[in-house]
N, C-alpha and C positions, 0 to 999 in steps of 0.2 A: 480584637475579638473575631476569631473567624467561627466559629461554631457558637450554637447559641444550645444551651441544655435544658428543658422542660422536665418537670415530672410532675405527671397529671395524680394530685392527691387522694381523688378518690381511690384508682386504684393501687398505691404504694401502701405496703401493708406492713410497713417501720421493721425488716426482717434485716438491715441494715450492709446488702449484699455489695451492692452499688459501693460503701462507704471505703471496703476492703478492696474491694475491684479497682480503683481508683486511684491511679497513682500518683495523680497531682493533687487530691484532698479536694473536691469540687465539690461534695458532696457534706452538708452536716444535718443533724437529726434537729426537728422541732415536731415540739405535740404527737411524737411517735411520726414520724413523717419524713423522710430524705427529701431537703431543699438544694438546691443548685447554690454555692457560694457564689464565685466568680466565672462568671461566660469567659472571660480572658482566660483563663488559667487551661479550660481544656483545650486536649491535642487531637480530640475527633478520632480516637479509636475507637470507639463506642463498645468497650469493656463493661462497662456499666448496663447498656442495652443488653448485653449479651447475658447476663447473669441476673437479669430481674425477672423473674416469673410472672410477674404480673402484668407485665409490658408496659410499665409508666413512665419509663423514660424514655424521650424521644432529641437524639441530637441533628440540627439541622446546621448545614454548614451555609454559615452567611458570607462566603469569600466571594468577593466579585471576579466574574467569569472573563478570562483575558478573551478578546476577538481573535479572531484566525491569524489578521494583519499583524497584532499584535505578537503572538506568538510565534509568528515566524521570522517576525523583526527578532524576538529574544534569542531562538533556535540561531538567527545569523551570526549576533552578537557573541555565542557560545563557539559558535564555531572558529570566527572572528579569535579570541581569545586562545583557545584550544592553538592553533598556527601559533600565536604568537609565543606562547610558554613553549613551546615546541621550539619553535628556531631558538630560544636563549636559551635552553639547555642543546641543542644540536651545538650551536656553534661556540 
């Protein structure tokens, strides 16, 4: 789950924009209401945010934030790699 999806009840006013916006289906109707199905499911484009007039949806990304070290360790690794597909189609 890297994104977590909210929509704050009061103001969703069940016009069901969010549910069409949606292209994973993360959204279904209760009580006149767009409820979030599954946090796993979305991909944090926030299409949904974009098209709700009422600004009830709020998507927060819960991905843990890589350190600098870390990311340059990755950045290495890619480069690392990169040479190596490289020399086996060179040679």
């Amino acid at each position: 789950m890297a994104y977590k999806v909210t929509v704050e009840g009061r103001k969703c006013n069940g016009c069901e924009e969010c549910l069409e916006a949606c292209t994973v289906g993360m959204f279904r109707m209760q009580n006149g209401k767009a409820l979030p199905v599954e946090d796993k499911e979305c991909m944090g484009c926030e299409s949904c945010v974009g098209v709700c007039d009422e600004n009830a949806i709020a998507i927060t990304d819960t991905r843990v934030a890589l350190s600098n070290t870390c990311q340059s360790l990755l950045s290495a690794l890619d480069e690392m790699e990169t040479e190596t597909e490289s020399r086996r189609t060179d040679g």
